[in-house]
N, C-alpha and C positions, 0 to 999 in steps of 0.2 A: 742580680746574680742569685742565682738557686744555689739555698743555704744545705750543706750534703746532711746525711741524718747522721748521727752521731752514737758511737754502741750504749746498750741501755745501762743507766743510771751515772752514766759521767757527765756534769753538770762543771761548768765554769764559776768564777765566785760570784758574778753576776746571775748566776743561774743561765745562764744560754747554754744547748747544748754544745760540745765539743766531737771534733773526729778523731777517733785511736785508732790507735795500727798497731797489728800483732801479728810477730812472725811464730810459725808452728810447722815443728819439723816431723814429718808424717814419711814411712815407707813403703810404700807401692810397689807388689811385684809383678814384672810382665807378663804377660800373656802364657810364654810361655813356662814361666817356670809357676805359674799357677796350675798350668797345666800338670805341671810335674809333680807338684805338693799333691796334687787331687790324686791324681791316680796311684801315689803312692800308698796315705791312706786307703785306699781300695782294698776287699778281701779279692780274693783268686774269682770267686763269682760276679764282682760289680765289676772288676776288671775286664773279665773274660766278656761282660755283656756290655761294656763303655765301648772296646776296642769293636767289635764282631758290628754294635750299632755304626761306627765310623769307618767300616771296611765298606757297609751297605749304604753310606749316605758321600761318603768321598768318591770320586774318581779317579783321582791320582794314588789312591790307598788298593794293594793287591793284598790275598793271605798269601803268607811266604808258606803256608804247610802244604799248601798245593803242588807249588814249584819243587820243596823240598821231597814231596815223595816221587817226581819223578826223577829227580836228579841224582838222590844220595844213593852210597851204594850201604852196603851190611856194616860199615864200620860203626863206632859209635860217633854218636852227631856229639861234636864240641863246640854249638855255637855257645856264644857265653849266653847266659841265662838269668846272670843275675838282677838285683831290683837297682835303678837308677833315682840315688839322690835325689834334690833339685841341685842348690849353689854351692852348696858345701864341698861336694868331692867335683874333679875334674870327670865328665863325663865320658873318655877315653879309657878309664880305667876298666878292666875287665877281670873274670876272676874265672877260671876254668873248674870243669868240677875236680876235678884229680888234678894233685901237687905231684905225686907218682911216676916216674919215669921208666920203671924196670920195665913192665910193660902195659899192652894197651886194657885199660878195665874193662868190663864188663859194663852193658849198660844199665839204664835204671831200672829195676823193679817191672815187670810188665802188669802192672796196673796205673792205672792215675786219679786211684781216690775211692774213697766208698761213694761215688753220689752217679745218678741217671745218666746214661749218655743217651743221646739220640737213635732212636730204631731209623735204622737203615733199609728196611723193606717196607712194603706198602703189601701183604699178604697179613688174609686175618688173623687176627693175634700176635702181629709184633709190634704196637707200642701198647703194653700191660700197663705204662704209668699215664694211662688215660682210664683205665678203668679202676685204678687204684686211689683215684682222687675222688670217687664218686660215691664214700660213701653217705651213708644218711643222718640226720641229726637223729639230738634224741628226741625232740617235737616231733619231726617227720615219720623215725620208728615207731612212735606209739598212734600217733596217725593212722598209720599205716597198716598196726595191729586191731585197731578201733574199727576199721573196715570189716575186718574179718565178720563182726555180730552184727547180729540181724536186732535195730535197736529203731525206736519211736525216733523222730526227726526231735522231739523235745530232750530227748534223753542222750542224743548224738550230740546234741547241742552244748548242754550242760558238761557232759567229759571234754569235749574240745576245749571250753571256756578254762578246766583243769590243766589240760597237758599245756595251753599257750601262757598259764601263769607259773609253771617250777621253774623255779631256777638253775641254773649250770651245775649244782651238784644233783639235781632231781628232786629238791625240796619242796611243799608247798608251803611260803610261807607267810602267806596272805589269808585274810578268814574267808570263810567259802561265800558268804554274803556278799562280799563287797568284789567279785569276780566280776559283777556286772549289772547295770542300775535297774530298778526294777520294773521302769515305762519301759521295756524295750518291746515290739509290736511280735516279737515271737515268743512272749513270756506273757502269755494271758490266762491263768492267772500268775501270778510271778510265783516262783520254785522256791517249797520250803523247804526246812533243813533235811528233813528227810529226803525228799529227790537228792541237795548237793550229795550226804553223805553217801546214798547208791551209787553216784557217776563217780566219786572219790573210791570207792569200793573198786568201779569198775577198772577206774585209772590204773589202783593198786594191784590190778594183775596181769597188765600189758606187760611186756618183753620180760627186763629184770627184776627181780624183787628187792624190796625195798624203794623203788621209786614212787612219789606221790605222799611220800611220809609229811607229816606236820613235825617232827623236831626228829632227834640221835635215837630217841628209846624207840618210838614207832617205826622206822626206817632200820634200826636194829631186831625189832620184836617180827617185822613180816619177812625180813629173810632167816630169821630160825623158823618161823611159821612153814614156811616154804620150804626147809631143809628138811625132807621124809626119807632119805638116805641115813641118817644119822641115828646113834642111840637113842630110844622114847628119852630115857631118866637122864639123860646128859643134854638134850635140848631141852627138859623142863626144868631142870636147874640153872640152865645159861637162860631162861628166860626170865625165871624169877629174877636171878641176878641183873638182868637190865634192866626189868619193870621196878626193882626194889632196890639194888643198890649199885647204880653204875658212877653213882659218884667215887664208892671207895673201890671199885674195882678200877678207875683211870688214878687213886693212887696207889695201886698197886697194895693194898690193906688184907691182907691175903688170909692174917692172924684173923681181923672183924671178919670177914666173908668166912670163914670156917667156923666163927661162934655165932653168928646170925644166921646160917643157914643149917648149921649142926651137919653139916658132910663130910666125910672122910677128904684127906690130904690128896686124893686120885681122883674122886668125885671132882672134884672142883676144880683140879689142874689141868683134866679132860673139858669141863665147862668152861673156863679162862681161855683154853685155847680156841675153843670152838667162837667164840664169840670173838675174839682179836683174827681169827680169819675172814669176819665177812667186812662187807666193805662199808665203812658209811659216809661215801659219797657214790652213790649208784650211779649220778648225773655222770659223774665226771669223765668216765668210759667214753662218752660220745665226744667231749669238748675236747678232746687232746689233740695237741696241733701237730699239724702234718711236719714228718720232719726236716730235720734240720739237714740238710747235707753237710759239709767239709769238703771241698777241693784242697789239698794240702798243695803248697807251694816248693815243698821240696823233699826229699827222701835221705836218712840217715842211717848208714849202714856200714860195716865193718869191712874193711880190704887190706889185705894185706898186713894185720894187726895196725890198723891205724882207722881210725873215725873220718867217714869223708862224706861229702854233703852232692847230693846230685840234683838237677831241678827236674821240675814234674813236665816235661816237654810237652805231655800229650793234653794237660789242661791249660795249657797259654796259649794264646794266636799268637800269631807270625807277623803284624803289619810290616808291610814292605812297600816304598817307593814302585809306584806301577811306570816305570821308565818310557816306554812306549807313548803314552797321554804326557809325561812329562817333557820327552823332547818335542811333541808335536806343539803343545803349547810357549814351549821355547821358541819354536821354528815361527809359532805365526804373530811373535812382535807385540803381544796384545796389553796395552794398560797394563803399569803394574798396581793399580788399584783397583781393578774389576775384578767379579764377585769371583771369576778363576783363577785370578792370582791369589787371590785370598785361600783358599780353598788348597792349594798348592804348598803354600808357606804352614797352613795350619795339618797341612798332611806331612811335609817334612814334620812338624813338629813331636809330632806324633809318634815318628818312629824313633827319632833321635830319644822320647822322653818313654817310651817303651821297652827299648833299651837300656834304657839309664835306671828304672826302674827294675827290671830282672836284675841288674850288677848290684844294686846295693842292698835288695833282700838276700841274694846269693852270699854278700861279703857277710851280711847283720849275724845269717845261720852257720857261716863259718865261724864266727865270732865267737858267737854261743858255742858251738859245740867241742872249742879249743878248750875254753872252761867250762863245761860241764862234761868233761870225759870221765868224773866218775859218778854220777848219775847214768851213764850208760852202759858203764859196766858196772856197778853195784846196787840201782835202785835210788828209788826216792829219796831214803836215809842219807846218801853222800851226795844230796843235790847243794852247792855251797852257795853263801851268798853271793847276789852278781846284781849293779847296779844301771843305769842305763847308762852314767857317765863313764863309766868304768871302758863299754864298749866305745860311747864316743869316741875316745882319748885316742883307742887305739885304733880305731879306724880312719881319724882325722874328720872327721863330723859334728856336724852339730847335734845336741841328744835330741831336739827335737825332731829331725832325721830320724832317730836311731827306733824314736817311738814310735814315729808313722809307720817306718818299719817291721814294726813286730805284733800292733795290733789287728788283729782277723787274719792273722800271717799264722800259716799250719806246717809241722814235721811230722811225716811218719818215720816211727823208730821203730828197734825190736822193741819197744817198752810200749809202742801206742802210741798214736795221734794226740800232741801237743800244739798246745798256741804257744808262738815265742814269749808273748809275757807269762807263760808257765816259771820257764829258768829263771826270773826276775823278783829273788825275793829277798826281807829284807835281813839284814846281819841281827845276830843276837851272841849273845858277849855267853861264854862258857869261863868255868870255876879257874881253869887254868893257863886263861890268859889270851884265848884262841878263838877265835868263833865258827856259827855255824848258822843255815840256813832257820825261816820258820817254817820253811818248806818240808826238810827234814824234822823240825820237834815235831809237827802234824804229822809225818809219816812214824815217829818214834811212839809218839800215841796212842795211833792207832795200829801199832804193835803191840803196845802196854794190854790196848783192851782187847784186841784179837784171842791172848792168852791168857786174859782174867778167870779165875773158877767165876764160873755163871750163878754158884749161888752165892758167893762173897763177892760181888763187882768191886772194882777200883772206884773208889771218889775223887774228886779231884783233889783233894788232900795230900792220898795215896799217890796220884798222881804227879804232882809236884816234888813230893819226895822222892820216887822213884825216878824223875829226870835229874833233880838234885844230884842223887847219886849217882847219876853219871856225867857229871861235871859239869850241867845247864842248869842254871839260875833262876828261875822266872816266876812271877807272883803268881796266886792261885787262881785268879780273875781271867789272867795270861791265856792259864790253861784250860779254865773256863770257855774263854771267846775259841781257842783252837777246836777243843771237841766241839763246841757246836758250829763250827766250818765242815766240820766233817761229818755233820749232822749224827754225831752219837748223842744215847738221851744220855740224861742223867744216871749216878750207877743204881739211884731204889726204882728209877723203871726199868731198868734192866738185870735187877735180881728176879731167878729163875728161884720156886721153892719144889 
């Protein structure tokens, strides 16, 4: 008899192994309510391109926007729209955009989002976001500039070996020797430092200035060099200032810079400015990433003095049951395990969790904007605290629902395109018993400093105190981490003399 293997390290007192058995309770979700968790998570753009992919790879899946533009007449379209749970809520439930009965609303906003739509013509020049995406790096710009001179195949060489080593701010920050070894068969004899530093010369006057710099003063010193718009005595004073003291000009040392360089109070205010306007990351112009769009999921606007939530009809597909292929395949009897029936069931699934999906982003933004109605009509300041369990409760959901729901999930308002976990902040305890968001201290803040004298800034000191006094509590550290959420510097780099 074959002795079974036994799990490792359970030994009998004879030492022989032994067999265990162990029960382990694990939960598995089906197919399709996986399917329903996934797409839920989704922003407005993975969704719109999960769906449009399984419009083009199903048969039994139609776009309902097709049928619907020729069927609907001018009324407003009230199919429901909102986002569908998984298990949590009954997927019957629907939620229309207007609760409103007196009469029929208006419809949404005639736009659906700041992002691309599709050129609809094939005549020259109408898809612009083909020739928008093409522009040039900043190796290829100075490439490209490098063309322009009429230069020795050795000396064309040597700058390229330059512009292929800066880096993403435009730096060079590698020693010009070690660009490239010295056997190489088009370096005969191998390039002394004079050649590097000519091709580095030459680098330094492709496109912008300041690129090709070796540290901050050099990449600061060749775009004053380069500034001949500007006054002689104020650009050679902002140069001294950076070849001689840019240490105490980044802390703002304004007293030493006016006893070290012996210049008048105007002299030097005109030079501190001039040099905090050029840039010292020249690279960085070229690397910036194409942007970001936002399809917002639903639109927030004012009727009838009451807050009401409409969805973005024009940036969601329509999947719909293509009925036609689905009674044909009724009709012809076939396996319900062939690779068509499959395909059938995963298309039902689709719409049913498409659906279910539009209902309960639909309910999540009505949720939100039941409590946050005075964030909309007052501003950031009266945005109050709001939890995600808070929405649960009242929705009858699970919060983890409530979260899938809200992130890469977009409102336009009159205030501006928000992400639902915008409203989502956390409570802070006030002197009088009450609380309030940190969404609002942040916004109180940055009130604080909006109307600081620019040349007494608030510290955070000041700042503490001055929320103190208005009935919010919170250590200085507190208010520390909030200003720099909101990326204000500190108040001695932003004392103005």
């Amino acid at each position: 008899m074959r002795r079974l293997p036994a799990a490792p390290g359970k030994e009998t007192r004879l030492g022989h192994p032994t067999q265990e058995l162990r029960l382990r309770q694990q939960m598995t979700l089906a197919p399709r309510l996986q399917q329903s968790v996934k797409l839920l998570q989704m922003s407005a753009l993975e969704f719109t391109t999960a769906v449009e992919h399984a419009l083009a790879t199903n048969p039994f899946l139609e776009d309902g926007d097709e049928q619907d533009s020729e069927t609907t007449d001018n009324g407003p379209d009230t199919r429901p729209v909102g986002h569908g749970e998984h298990a949590d809520a009954p997927a019957e439930h629907t939620t229309t955009p207007s609760a409103e009965n007196e009469e029929a609303p208006p419809d949404a906003p005639a736009y659906s989002g700041d992002y691309p739509m599709p050129s609809s013509g094939t005549g020259e020049g109408k898809d612009l976001g083909q020739w928008a995406s093409a522009s040039l790096s900043m190796r290829e710009r100075l490439s490209q500039d490098l063309g322009n001179y009429h230069l020795e195949p050795r000396d064309r060489l040597l700058a390229e070996f330059i512009i292929d080593a800066l880096d993403d701010d435009g730096y060079l920050r590698v020693p010009l020797g070690s660009l490239c070894s010295a056997d190489r068969p088009e370096f005969n004899p191998p390039p002394d430092d004079g050649e590097w530093i000519a091709a580095l010369r030459l680098v330094q006057q492709l496109d912008a200035p300041g690129l090709g710099a070796r540290d901050l003063t050099e990449c600061l010193t060749l775009q004053l060099t380069a500034a001949r718009t500007v006054d002689a005595a104020t650009r050679d004073l902002a140069l001294r200032i950076v070849r001689e003291h840019l240490d105490r000009l980044g802390k703002n040392d304004c007293v030493g810079l006016r006893r070290l360089l012996e210049c008048s109070d105007e002299a030097l205010r005109e030079a501190c400015a001039l040099i905090r306007s050029l840039d010292p990351k020249p690279g960085a112009r070229y690397s910036a990433e194409a942007p970001v769009y936002v399809v917002p999921d639903v639109f927030v606007d004012k009727w009838h003095a009451r807050w009401r939530v409409l969805p973005n009809r024009n940036a969601m597909p329509q999947a719909r049951l293509h009925r036609t292929y689905a009674d044909l395949f009724r009709r012809a009897r076939l396996d319900d395990r062939s690779p068509m029936a499959q395909e059938l069931q995963e298309a039902r699934w689709l719409v049913r969790n498409v659906e279910q999906r539009y209902t309960t982003i639909q309910r999540v933004a009505e949720a939100i904007v039941k409590r946050q109605q005075t964030f909309f009509e007052y501003g950031e300041v009266a945005l109050r605290p709001l939890m995600l369990r808070e929405v649960a409760d009242d929705l009858d959901m699970h919060e983890s629902t409530v979260s899938r729901a809200t992130v890469g999930k977009y409102m336009v308002t009159p205030r501006g395109v928000f992400e639902f976990r915008h409203f989502f902040s956390r409570e802070l305890a006030t002197e009088s018993g009450g609380s309030c968001s940190a969404a609002a201290v942040r916004a109180l803040i940055k009130e604080m400093v909006d109307a600081e004298d620019p040349t007494m800034p608030l510290s955070d000191v000041a700042l503490t105190q001055q929320l103190a006094a208005s009935g919010i509590l919170l250590a200085r550290r507190t208010v520390s981490k909030y200003r720099g959420q909101l990326r204000v510097p500190p108040a001695e780099l932003r004392r103005q003399h």
